[in-house]
C-alpha positions in Angstrom: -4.7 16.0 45.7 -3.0 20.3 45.0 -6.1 21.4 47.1 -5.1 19.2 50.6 -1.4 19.5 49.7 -1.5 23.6 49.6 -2.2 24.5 53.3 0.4 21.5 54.9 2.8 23.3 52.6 2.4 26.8 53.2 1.9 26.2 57.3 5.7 24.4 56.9 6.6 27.3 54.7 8.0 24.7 51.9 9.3 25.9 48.6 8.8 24.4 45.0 11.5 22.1 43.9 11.6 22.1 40.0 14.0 19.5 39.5 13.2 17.5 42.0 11.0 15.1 39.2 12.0 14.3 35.6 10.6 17.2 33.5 8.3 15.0 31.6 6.6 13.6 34.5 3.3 15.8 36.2 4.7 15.3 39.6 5.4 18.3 41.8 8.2 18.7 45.1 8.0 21.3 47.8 10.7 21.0 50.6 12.5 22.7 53.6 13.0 21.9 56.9 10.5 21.9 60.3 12.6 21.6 63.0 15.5 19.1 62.5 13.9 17.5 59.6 13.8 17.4 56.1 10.4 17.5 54.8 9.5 16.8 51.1 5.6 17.0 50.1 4.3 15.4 47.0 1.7 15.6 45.1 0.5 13.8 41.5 0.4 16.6 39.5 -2.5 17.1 37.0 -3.5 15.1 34.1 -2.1 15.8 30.4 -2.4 12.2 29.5 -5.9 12.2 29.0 -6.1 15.9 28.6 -8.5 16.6 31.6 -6.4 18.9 34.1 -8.1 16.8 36.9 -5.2 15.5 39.6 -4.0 12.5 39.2 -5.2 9.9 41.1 -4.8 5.9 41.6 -2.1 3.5 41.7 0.0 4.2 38.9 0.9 7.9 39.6 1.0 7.1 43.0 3.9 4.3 42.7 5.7 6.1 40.3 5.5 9.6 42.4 6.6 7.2 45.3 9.4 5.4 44.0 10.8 8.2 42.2 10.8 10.2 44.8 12.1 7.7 47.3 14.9 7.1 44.6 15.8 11.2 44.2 16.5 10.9 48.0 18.9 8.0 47.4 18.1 6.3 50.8 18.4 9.7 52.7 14.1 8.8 53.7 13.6 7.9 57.1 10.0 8.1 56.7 7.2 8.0 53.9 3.9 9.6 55.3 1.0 8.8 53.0 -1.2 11.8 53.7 -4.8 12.0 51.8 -8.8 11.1 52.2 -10.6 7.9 52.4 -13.7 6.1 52.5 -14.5 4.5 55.8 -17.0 1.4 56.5 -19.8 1.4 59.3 -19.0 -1.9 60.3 -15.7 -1.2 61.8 -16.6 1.7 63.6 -15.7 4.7 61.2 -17.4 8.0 61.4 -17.2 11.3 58.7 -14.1 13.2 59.9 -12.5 10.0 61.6 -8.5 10.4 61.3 -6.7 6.8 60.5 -3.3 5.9 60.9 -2.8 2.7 58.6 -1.9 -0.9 60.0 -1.6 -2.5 56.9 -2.6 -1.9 53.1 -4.0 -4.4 50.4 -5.8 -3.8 46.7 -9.2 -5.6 46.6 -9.6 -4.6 42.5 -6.7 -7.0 41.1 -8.4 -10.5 41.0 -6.2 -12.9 39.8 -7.5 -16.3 40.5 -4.4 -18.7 39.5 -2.8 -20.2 42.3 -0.1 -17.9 43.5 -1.3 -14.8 41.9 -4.0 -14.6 44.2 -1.6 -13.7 47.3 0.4 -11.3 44.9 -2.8 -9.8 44.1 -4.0 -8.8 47.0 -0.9 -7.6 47.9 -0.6 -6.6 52.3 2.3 -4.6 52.7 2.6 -4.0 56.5 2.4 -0.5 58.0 5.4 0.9 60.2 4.0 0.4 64.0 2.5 3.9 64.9 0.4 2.9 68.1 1.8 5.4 70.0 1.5 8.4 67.6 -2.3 7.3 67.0 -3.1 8.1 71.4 -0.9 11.3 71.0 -3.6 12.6 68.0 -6.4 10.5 69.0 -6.5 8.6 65.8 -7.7 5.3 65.2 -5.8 2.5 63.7 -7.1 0.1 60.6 -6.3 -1.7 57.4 -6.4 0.3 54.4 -7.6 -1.7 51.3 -6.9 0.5 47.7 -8.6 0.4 44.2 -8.5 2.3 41.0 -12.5 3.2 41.3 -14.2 5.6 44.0 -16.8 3.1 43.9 -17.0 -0.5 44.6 -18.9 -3.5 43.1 -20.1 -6.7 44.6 -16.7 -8.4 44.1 -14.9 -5.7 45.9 -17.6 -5.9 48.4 -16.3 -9.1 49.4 -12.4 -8.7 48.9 -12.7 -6.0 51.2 -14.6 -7.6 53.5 -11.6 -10.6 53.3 -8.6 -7.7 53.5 -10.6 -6.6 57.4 -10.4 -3.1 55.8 -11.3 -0.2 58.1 -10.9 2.6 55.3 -10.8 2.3 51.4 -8.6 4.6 49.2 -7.1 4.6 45.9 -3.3 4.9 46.4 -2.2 3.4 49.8 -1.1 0.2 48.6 0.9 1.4 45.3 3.0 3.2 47.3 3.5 1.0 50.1 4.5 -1.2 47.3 6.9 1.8 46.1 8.1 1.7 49.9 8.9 -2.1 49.6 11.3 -2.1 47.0 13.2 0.6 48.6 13.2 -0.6 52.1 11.3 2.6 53.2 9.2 2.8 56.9 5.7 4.1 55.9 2.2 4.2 56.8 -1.1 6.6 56.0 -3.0 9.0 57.4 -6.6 9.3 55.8 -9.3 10.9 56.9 -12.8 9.6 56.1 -15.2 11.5 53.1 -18.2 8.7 53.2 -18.9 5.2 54.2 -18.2 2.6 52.0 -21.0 0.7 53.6 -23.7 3.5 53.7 -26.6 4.3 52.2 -25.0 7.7 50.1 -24.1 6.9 46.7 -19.8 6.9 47.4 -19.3 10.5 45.2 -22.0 12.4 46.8 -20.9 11.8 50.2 -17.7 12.6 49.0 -17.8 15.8 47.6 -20.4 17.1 50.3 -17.3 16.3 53.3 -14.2 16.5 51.2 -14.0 20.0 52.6 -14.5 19.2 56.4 -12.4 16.1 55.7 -9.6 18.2 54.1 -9.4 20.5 57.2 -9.3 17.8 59.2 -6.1 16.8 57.6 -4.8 19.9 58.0 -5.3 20.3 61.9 -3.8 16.3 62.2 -0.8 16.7 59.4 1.3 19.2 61.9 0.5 17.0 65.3 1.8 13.9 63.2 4.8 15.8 61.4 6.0 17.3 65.1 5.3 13.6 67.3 7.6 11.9 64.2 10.7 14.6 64.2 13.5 13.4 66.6 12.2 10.4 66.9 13.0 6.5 66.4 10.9 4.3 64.7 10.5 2.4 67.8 9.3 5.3 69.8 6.4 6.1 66.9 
């Protein structure tokens, strides 16, 4: 979402790219360089679609953003950093404020129970290994498992449950799909609004800690963007 976005890019001092995206799309591009790298942010945009100015959220702006952005840089990516919020669950340990790096990511909303579709459904698309980048900025490490709703049913329940899920978003999995076709290393960082498997209906807990949760990003997104530059994949 603009509103986590906006402090990462003015603390890296990142400039609006206009042409970055196809004019017709809602996307948006800030870049410039920290250090020796290249840094692109992006974010979804907001709505005209449906004409409610609300960001745009889910899986289909966030494969599109993804691969188009992955395909403006023509390869030149070294690294796709899927920054945002989550929900956590109880069972595995989570906590308001907890900061994951991701493992793994699945969907637990597209049931398709014809044999074969079910594996494509679910979808797991591993994580790039970032064990050590999790010690550095004492984060812990966890499945994340995406829908397109912020709340979850009885059959999610259990999909969930079946994906070992740690933290629950609405994007991860598009665009480590996005990351698949174009051979790109990624993983997430989230950092957890409300427990999936609380007592708080989902979008009250949510909007009373987005805001702790959002600054919580914003003291981890610098750590993880500095351990990462000058570094191999094998040393994350």
């Amino acid at each position: 979402m603009e509103a986590e976005a906006a402090p990462f890019v003015k603390h890296l001092s990142l400039e609006s790219d206009d042409t970055f995206f196809p004019a017709t799309t809602p996307f948006q591009a800030f870049r410039g360089q920290y250090k020796n790298c290249d840094v692109t942010v992006v974010t979804n945009g907001k709505d005209d679609v449906y004409g409610t100015g609300v960001d745009n959220v889910g899986t289909v702006p966030a494969a599109m953003a993804a691969f188009l952005a992955l395909n403006k840089l023509d390869g030149k990516a070294d690294l796709l950093i899927n920054a945002g919020t989550c929900g956590g669950f109880k069972r595995k340990g989570a906590e308001i404020g907890d900061v994951y790096l991701t493992t793994a990511a699945a969907n637990h909303d597209r049931r398709i129970p014809i044999p074969d579709f079910t594996s494509y459904g679910i979808g797991k698309i591993e994580s790039s290994n970032v064990s050590n980048l999790a010690s550095e900025i004492n984060a812990k490490l966890g499945i994340c498992t995406t829908s397109n709703s912020l709340d979850n049913n009885d059959d999610d329940d259990t999909l969930m449950v079946q994906n070992d899920a740690s933290v629950k978003d609405m994007e991860a999995a598009a665009i480590a799909w996005s990351c698949k076709l174009t051979g790109t290393p990624h993983f997430g960082i989230k950092v957890v609004t409300d427990i999936v498997d609380g007592d708080q209906p989902t979008q009250d807990e949510f909007m009373e800690n987005l805001g702790t949760a959002a600054k919580s990003l914003q003291e981890s997104l610098p750590k993880v963007i500095e351990y990462v530059c000058g570094r191999s994949h094998e040393e994350l």
